[in-house]
N, C-alpha and C positions, 0 to 999 in steps of 0.2 A: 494432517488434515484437521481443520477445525471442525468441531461438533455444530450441528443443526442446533439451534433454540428456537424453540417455536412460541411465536407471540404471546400465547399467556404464563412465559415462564419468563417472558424480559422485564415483565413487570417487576416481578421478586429479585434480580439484580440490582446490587450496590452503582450499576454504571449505566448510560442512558445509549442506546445504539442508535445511531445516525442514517440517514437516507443519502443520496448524491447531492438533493438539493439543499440539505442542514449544513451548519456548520457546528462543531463539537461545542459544545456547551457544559460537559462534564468531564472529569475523570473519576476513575478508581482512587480513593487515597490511597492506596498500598500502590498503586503508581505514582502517584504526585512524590510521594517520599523517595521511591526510588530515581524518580530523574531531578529529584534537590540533589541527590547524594554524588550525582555523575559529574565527572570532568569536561569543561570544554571539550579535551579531544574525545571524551567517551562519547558523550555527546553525537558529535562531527562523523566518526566512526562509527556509530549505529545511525545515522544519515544514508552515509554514502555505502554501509549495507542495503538499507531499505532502497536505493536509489538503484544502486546495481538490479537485486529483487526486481523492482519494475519494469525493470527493461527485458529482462530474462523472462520473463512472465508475458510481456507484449510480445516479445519474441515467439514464443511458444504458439500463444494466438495467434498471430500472422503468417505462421505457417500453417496449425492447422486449417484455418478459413483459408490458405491461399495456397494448397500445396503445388501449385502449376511457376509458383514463384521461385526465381533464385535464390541462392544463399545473399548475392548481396543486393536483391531489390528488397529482400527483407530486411537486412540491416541499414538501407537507405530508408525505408519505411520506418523503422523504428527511429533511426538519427529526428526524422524528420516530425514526428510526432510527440517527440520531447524536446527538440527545438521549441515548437510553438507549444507548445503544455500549457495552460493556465491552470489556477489554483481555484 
């Protein structure tokens, strides 16, 4: 579980934290150096980690707000809301 930071401590961060309506504007350097150092497939493969993670996560959601739902109108529900996904 990630820690709380609370607003006047994001200030004193090396890194800028984001709303839904921003788009990322910074990073960490001690990240930027590490995803120079990665391989295409490292890359790729810590994608389609973070990609599975989402679904698994919608997943969760959809059951708990919907526990009267099946196992697979939940997994049609998820298909269908990363079908249409935007960025």
């Amino acid at each position: 579980m990630l820690p709380i930071i609370e607003e006047r401590e994001k200030s004193r961060l090396p890194f800028r934290f984001i709303s839904d309506d921003q788009e990322i504007h910074s990073m960490h350097p001690e990240q930027i150096k590490i995803y120079k150092r990665l391989s295409p497939a490292e890359k790729l493969r810590i994608a389609g980690e973070l990609y599975a993670t989402c679904r698994k996560l919608k997943t969760a959601a959809l059951r708990r707000q919907h526990p009267d739902w099946s196992v697979e109108e939940v997994k049609a529900k998820v298909r269908e809301i990363f079908l249409y996904a935007r960025t």
